[in-house]
Backbone as JSON, one array per atom type, in Angstrom:
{
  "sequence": "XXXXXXXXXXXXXXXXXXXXXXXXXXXXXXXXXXXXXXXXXXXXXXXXXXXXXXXXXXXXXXXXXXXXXXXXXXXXXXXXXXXXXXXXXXXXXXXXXXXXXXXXXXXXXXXXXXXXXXXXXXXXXXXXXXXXXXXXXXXXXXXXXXXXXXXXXXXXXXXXXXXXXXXXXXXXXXXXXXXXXXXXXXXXXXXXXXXXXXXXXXXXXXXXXXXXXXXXXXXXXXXXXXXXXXXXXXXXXXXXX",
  "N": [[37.18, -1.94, 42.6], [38.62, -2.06, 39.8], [39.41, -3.77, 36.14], [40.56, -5.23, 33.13], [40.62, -7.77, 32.74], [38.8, -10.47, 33.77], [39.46, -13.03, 36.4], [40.23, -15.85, 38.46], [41.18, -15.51, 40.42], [40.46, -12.81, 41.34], [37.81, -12.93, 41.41], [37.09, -13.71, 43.65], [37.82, -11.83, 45.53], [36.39, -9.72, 47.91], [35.11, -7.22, 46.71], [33.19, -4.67, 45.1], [34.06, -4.74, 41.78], [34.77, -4.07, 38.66], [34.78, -4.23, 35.49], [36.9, -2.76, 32.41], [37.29, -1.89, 29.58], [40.7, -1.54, 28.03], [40.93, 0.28, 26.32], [39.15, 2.99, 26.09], [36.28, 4.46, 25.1], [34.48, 7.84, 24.93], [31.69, 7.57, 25.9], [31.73, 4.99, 27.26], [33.23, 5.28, 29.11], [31.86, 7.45, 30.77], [29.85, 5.42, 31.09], [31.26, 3.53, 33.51], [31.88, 5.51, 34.82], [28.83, 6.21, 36.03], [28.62, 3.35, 37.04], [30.03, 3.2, 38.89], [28.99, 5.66, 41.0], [26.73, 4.15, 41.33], [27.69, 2.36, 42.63], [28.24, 3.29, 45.09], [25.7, 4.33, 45.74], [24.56, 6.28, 45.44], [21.58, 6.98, 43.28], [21.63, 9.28, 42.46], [22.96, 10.01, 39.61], [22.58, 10.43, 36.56], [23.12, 9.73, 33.12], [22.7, 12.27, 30.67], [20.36, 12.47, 27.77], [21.94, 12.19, 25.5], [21.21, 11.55, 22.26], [18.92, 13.07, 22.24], [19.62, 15.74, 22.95], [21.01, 16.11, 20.55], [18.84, 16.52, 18.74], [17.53, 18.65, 19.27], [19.6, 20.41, 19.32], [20.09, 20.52, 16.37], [17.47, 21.12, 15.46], [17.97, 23.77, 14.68], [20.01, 24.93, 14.38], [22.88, 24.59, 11.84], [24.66, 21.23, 11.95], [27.81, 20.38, 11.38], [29.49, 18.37, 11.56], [28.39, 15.52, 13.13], [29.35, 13.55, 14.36], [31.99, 14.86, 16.1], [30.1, 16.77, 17.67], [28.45, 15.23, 19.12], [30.73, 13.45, 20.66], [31.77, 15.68, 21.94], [29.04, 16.7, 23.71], [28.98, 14.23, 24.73], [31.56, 14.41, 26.53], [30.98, 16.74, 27.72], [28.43, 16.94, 29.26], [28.44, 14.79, 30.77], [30.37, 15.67, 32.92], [33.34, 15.3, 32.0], [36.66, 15.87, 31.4], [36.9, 17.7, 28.6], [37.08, 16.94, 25.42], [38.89, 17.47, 22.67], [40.09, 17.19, 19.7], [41.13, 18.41, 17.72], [42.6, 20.37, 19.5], [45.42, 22.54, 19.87], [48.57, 21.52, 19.94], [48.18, 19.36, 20.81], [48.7, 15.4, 20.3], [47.58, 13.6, 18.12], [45.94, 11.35, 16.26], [46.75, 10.96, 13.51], [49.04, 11.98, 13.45], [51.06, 9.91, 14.54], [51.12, 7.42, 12.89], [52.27, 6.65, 9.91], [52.23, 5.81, 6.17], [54.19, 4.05, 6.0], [54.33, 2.26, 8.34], [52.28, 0.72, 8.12], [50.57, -2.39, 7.25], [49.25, -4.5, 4.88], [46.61, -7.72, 4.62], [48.52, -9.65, 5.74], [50.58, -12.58, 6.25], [50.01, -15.5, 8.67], [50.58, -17.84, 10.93], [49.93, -18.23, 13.88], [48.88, -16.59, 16.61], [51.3, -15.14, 17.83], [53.19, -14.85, 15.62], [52.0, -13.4, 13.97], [51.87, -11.58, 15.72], [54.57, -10.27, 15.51], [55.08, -10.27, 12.93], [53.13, -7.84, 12.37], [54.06, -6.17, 13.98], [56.38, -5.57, 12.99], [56.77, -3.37, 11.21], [57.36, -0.85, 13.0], [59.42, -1.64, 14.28], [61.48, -1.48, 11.76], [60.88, 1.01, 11.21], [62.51, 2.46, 12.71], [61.16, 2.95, 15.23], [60.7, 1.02, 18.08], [62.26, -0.88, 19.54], [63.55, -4.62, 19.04], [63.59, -6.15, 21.38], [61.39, -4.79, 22.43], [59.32, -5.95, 21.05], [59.39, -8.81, 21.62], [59.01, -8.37, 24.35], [55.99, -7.62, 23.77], [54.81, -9.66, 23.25], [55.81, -11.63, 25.46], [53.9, -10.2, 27.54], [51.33, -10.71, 26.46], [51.44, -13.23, 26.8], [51.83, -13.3, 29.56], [49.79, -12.09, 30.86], [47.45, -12.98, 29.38], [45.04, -13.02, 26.83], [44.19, -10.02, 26.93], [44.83, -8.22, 25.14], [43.21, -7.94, 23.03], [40.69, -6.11, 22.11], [38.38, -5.24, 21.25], [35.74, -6.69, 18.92], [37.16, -8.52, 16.71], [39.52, -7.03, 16.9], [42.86, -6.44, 18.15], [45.44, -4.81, 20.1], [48.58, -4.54, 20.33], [51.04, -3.82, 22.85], [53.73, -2.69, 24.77], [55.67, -1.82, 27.92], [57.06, 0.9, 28.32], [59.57, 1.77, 28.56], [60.51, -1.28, 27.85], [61.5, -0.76, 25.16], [60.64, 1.39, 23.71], [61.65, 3.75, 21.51], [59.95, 5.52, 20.17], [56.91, 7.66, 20.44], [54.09, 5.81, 18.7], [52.0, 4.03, 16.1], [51.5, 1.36, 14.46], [49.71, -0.47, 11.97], [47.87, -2.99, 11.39], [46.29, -5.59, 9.15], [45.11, -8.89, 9.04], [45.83, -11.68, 6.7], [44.36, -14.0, 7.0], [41.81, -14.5, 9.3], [42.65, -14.75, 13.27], [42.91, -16.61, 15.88], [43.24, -15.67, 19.12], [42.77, -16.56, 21.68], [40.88, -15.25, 22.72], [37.7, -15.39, 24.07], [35.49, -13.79, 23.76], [35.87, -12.21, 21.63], [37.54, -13.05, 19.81], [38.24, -14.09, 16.18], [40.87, -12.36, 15.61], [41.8, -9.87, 13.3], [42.44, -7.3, 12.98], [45.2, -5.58, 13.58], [46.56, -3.4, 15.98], [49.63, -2.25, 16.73], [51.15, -0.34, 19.46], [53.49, 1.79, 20.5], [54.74, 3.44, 22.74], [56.21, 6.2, 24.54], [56.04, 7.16, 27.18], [53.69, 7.38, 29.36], [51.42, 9.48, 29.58], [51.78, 10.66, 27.5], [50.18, 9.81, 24.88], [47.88, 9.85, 24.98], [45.31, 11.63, 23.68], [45.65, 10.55, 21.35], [45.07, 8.11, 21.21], [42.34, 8.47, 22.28], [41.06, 8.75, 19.92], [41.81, 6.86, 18.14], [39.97, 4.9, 19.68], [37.41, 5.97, 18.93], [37.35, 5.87, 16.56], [37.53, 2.82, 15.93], [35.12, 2.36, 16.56], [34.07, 2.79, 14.22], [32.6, 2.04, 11.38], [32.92, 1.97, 9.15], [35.54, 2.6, 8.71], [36.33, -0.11, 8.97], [35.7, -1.34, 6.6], [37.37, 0.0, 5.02], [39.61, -0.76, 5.62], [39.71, -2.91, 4.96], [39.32, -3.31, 2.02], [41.04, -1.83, 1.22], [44.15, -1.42, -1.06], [46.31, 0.0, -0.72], [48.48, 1.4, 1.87], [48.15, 3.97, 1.58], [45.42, 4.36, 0.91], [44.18, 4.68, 3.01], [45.59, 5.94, 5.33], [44.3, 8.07, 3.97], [42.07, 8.13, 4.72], [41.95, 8.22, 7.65], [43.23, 10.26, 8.07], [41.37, 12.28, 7.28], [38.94, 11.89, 8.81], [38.28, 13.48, 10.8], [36.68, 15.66, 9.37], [34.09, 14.17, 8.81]],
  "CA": [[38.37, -2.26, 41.83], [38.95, -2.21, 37.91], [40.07, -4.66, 36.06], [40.89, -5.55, 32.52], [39.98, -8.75, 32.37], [38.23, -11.13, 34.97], [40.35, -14.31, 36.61], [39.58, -16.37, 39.38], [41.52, -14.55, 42.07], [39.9, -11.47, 41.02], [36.66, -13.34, 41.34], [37.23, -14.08, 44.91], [37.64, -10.5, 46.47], [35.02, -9.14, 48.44], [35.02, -5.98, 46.92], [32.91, -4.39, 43.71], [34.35, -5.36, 40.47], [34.22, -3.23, 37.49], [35.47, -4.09, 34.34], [36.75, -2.12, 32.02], [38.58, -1.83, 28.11], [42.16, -1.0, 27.69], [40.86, 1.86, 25.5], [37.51, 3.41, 26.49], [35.61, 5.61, 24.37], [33.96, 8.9, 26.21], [30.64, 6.62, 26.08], [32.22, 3.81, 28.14], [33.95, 6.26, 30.21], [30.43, 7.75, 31.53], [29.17, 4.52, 31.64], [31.69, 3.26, 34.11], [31.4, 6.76, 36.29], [28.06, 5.92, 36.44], [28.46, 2.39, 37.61], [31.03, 3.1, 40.62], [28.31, 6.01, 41.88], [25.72, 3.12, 41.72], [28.0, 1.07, 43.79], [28.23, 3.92, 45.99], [24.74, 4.62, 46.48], [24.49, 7.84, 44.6], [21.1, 6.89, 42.71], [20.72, 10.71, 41.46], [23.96, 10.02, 38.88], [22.25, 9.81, 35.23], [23.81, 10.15, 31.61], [22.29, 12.58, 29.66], [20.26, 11.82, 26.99], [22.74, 12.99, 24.25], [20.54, 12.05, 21.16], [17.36, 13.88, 22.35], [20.15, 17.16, 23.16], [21.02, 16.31, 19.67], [17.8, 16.49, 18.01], [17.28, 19.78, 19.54], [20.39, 21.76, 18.39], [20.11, 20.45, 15.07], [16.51, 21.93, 14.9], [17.63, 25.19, 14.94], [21.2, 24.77, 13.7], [23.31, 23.39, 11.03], [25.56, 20.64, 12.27], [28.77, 20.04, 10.34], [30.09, 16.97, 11.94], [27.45, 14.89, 14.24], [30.17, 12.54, 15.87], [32.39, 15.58, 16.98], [29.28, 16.99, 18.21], [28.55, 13.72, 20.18], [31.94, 13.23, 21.67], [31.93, 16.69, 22.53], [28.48, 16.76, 24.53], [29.1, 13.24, 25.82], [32.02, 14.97, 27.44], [30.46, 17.71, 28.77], [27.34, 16.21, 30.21], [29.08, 13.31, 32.03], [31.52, 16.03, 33.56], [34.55, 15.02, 31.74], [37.7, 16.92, 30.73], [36.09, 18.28, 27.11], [37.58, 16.52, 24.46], [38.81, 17.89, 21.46], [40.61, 16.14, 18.8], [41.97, 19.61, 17.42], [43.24, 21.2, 20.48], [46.65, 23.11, 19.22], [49.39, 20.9, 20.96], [47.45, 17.8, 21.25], [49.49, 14.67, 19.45], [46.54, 12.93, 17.02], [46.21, 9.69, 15.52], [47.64, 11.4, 11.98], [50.44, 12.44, 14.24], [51.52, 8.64, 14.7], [50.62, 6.49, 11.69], [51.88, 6.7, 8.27], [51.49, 4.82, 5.32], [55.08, 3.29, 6.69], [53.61, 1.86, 9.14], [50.61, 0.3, 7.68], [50.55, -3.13, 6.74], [47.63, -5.25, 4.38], [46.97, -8.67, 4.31], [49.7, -10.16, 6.72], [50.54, -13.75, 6.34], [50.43, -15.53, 9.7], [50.44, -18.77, 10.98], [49.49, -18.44, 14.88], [48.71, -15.1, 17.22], [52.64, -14.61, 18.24], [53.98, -14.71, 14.45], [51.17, -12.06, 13.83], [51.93, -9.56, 16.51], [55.48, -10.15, 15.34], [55.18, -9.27, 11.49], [52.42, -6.91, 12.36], [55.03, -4.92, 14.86], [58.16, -5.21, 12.34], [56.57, -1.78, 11.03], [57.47, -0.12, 13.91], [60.82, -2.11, 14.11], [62.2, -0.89, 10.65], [61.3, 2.59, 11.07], [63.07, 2.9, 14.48], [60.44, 3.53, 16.36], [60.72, 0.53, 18.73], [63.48, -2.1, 19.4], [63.58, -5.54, 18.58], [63.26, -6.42, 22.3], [59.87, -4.45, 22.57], [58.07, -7.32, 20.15], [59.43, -9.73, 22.59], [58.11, -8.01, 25.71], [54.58, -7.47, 23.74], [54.83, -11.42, 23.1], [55.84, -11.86, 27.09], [53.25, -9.51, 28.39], [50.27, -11.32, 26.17], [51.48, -14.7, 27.7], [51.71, -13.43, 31.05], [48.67, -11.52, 31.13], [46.45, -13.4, 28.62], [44.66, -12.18, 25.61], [43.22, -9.04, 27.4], [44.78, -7.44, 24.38], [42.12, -8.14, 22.21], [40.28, -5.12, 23.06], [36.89, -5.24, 20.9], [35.72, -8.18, 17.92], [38.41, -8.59, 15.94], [40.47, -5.95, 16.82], [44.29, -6.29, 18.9], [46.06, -3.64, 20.76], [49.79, -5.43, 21.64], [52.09, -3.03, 23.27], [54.46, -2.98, 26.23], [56.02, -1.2, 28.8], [58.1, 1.74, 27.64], [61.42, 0.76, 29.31], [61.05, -2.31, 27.33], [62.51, -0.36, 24.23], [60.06, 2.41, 22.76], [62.1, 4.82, 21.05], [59.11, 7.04, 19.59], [55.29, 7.35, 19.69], [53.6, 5.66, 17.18], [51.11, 2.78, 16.21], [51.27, 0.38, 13.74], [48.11, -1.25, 11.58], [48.67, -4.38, 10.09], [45.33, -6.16, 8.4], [45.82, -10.17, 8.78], [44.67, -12.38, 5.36], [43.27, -14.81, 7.33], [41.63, -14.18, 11.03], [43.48, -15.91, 13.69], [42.58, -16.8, 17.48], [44.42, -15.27, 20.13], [42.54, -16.97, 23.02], [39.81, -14.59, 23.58], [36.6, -16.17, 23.62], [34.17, -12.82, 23.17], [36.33, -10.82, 20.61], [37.87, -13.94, 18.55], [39.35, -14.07, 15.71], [41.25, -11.22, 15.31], [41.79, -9.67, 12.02], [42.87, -5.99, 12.69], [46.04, -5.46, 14.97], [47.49, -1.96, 15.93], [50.66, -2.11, 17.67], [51.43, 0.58, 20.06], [54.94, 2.44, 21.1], [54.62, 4.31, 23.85], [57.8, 6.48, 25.48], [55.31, 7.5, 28.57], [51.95, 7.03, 29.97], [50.51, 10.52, 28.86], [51.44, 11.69, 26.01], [49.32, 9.09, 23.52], [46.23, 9.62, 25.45], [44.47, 12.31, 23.16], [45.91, 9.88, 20.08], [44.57, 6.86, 21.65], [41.08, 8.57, 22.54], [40.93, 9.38, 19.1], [41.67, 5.56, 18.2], [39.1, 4.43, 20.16], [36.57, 6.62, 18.31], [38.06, 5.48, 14.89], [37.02, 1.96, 16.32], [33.68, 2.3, 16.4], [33.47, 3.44, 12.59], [32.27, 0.35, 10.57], [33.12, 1.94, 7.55], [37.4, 2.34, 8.52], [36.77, -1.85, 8.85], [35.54, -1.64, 5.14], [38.84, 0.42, 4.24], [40.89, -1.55, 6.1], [39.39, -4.49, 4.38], [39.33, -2.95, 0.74], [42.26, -1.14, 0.62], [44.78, -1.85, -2.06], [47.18, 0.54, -0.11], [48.9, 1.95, 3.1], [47.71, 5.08, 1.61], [44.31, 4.6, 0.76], [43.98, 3.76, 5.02], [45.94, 6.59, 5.61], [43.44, 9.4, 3.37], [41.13, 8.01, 5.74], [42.21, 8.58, 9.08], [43.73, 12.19, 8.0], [39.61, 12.91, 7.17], [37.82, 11.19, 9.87], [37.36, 14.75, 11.52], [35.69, 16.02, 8.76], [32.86, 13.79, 8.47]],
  "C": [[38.03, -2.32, 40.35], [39.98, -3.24, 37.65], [40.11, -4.89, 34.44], [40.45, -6.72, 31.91], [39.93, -9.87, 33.63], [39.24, -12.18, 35.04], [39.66, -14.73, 37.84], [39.92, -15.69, 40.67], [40.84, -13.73, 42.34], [38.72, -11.45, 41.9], [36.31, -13.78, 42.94], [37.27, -12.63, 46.39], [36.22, -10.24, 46.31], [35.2, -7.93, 48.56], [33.97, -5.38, 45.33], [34.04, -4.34, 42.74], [33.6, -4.32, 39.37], [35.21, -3.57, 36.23], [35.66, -3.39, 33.12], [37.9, -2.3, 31.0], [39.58, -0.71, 28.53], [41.91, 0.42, 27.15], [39.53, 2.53, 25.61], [37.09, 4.7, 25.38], [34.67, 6.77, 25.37], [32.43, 7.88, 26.26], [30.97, 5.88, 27.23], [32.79, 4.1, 29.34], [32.91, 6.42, 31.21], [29.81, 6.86, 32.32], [29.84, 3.58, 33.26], [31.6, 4.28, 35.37], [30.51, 6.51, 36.57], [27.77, 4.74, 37.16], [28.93, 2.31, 39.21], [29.88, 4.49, 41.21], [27.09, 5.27, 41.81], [25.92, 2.24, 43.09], [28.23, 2.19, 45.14], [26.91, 4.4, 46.6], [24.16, 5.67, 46.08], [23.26, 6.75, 43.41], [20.77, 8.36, 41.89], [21.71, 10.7, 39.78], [23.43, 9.67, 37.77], [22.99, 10.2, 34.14], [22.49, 11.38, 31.52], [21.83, 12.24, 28.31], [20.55, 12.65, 25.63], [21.68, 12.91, 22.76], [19.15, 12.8, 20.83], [17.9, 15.28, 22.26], [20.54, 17.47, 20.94], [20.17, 17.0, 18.79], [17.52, 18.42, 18.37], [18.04, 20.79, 18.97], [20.4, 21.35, 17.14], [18.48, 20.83, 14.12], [16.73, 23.61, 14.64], [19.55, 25.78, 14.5], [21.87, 23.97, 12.44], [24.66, 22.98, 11.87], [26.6, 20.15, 11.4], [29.28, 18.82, 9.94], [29.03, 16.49, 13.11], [28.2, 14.19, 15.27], [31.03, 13.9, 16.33], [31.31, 15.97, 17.85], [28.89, 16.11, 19.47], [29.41, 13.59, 20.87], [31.85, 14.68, 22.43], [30.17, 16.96, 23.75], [28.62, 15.56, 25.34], [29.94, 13.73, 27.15], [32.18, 15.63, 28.29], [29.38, 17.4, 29.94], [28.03, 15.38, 31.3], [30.18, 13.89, 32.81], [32.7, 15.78, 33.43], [35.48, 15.94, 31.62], [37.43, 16.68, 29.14], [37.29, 17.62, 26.5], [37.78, 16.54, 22.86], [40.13, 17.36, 20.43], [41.81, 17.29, 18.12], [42.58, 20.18, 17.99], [44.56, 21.17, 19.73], [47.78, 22.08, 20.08], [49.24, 19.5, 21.28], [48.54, 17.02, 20.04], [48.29, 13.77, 18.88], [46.95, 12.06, 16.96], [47.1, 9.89, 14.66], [48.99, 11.38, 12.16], [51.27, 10.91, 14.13], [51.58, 7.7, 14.09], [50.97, 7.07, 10.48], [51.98, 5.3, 7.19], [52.92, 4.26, 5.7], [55.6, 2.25, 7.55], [52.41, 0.8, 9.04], [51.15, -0.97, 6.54], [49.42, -4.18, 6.14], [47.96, -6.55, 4.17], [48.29, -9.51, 4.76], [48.97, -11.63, 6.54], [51.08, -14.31, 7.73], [49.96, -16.82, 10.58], [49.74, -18.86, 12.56], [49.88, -16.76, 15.44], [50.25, -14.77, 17.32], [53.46, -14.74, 16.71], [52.86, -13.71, 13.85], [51.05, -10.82, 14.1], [53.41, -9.21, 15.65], [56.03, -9.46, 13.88], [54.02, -7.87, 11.15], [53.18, -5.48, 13.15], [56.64, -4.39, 14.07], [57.9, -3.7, 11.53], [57.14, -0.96, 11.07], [59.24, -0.52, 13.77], [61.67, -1.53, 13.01], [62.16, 0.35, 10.14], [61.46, 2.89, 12.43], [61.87, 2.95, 15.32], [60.19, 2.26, 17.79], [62.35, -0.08, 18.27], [62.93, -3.63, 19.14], [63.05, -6.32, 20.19], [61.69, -5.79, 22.96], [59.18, -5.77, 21.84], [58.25, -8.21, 21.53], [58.99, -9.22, 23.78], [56.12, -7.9, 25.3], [54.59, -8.88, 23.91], [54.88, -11.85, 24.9], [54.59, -11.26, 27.7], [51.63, -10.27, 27.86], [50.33, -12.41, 26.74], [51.01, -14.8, 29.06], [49.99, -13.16, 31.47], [46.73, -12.08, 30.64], [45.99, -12.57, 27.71], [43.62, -10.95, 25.64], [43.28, -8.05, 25.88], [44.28, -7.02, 22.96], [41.05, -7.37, 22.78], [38.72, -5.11, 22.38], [36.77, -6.57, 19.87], [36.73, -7.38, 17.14], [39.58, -7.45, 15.94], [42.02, -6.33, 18.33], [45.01, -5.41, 19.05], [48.22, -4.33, 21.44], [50.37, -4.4, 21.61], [53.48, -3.42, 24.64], [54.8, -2.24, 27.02], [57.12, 0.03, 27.79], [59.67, 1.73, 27.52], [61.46, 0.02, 28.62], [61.72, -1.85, 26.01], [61.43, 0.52, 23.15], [60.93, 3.53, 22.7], [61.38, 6.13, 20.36], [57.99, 6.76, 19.82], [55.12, 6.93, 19.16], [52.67, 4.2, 16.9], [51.09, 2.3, 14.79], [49.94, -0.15, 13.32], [48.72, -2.16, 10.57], [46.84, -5.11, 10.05], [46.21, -7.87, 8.33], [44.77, -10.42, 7.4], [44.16, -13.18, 6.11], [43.13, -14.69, 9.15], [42.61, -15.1, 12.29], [42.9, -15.89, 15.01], [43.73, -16.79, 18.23], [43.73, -15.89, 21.64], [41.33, -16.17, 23.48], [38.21, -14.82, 23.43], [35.23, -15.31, 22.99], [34.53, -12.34, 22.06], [36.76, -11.87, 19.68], [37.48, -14.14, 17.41], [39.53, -12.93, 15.4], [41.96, -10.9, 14.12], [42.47, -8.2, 12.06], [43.94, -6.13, 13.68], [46.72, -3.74, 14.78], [47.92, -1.97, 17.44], [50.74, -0.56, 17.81], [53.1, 0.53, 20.79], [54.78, 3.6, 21.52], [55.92, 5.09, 24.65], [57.39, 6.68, 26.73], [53.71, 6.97, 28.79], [50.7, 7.84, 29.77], [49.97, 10.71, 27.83], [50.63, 11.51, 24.19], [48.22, 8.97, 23.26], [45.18, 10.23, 24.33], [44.42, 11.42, 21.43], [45.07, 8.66, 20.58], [42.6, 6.77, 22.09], [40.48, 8.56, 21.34], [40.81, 7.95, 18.22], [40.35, 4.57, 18.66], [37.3, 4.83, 19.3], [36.48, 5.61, 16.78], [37.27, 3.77, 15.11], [35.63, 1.76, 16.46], [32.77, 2.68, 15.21], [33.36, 2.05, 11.8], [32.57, 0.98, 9.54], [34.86, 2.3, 7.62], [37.14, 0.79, 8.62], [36.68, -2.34, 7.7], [36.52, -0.72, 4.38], [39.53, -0.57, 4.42], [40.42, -2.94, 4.84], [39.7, -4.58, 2.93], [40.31, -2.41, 0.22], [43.3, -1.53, -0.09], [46.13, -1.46, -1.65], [47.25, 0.86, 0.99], [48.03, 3.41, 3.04], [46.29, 5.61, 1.32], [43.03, 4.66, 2.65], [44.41, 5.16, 5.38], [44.93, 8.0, 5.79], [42.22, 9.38, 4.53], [41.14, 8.39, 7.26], [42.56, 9.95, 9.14], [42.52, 13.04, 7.81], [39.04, 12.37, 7.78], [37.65, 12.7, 10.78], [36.42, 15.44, 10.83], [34.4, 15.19, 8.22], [32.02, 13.43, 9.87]]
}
């Protein structure tokens, strides 16, 4: 079984247990394939050791971009569906975020008046309803603060039915960190609301997110930025470096 985030019920089945983030990076991905053919018994199932394959084509090549490179053999090695950020048709991060969207320095007294002026974004350029905030707000209560997906970072979304009218994700920067309940990832400081119309079609935007997440130097934009649009220049060039 997979799970999100551990509870006591959970903790009580007699069955393997695998936990796993809301948003996985192709890394985390692997690492989880590899865990469920552990629990199966399959000891021949190894990663690849991507920065030794590295070292090799970059003796004898010039490399342009190292992390495409990386995502792109992680994906291949570990037998994934290849992952390309450019594919013609694909819907991007760029695709979903503009400086419209993008809020710095949010004043905010406790986690649910945070998601709430961090999601009005989305709210005032249509792209959700007013009853979506309140279902992200319901679904963090019900569920707990799973949606605290790495340190300091928050993911609130909801169901689509509950009132997504378009794709699209929100970034709101709080001024001062706040605690949403989650004891490994606390206090959270970055939030990017999600509006979802389906279950598909955000995936290649959301893999792409996840990536973006692991860049320590978008947490020193986010942090420095003066503008929506200085956040923006950034995410529209994160393939080229």
């Amino acid at each position: 079984m997979f799970t999100s985030n551990y509870s006591a019920e959970l903790m009580e089945i007699e069955q393997p247990l695998i936990k796993v983030s809301p948003v996985m990076t192709l890394k985390e991905k692997a690492q989880v394939k590899r865990e469920v053919y552990m629990q199966l018994g399959n000891t021949f199932f190894k990663l690849p050791k991507i920065e030794e394959v590295m070292e090799i084509i970059k003796k004898y090549s010039i490399v342009t971009s190292e992390k495409m490179l990386r995502n792109e053999l992680q994906s291949y090695f570990s037998q994934m569906e290849n992952y390309t950020v450019n594919s013609d048709g694909d819907i991007l991060l760029s695709d979903l975020i503009n400086e419209n969207l993008i809020r710095l320095k949010v004043s905010a007294k406790n986690w649910e008046e945070a998601i709430r002026k961090s999601a009005s974004a989305l709210l005032e350029n249509d792209k959700i309803t007013a009853n979506y905030i309140d279902e992200m707000i319901n679904t963090a209560k019900e569920s707990g603060p799973y949606i605290v997906i790495t340190k300091h970072v928050a993911l609130p979304h909801a169901r689509p039915e509950a009132g997504a009218k378009e794709i699209a994700i929100g970034i709101a920067t709080l001024e001062n960190p706040i605690e949403f309940g989650n004891k490994d990832n606390d206090p959270v400081k970055y939030i990017f609301c999600l509006s979802a119309k389906d279950q598909k079609t955000h995936l290649e935007a959301m893999s792409e997110l996840a990536v973006l997440l692991e860049d320590e130097n978008f947490y020193n934009v986010l942090d420095n930025s003066k503008t929506p649009e200085e956040v923006m220049d950034y995410i529209k060039n994160m393939n080229n470096r």
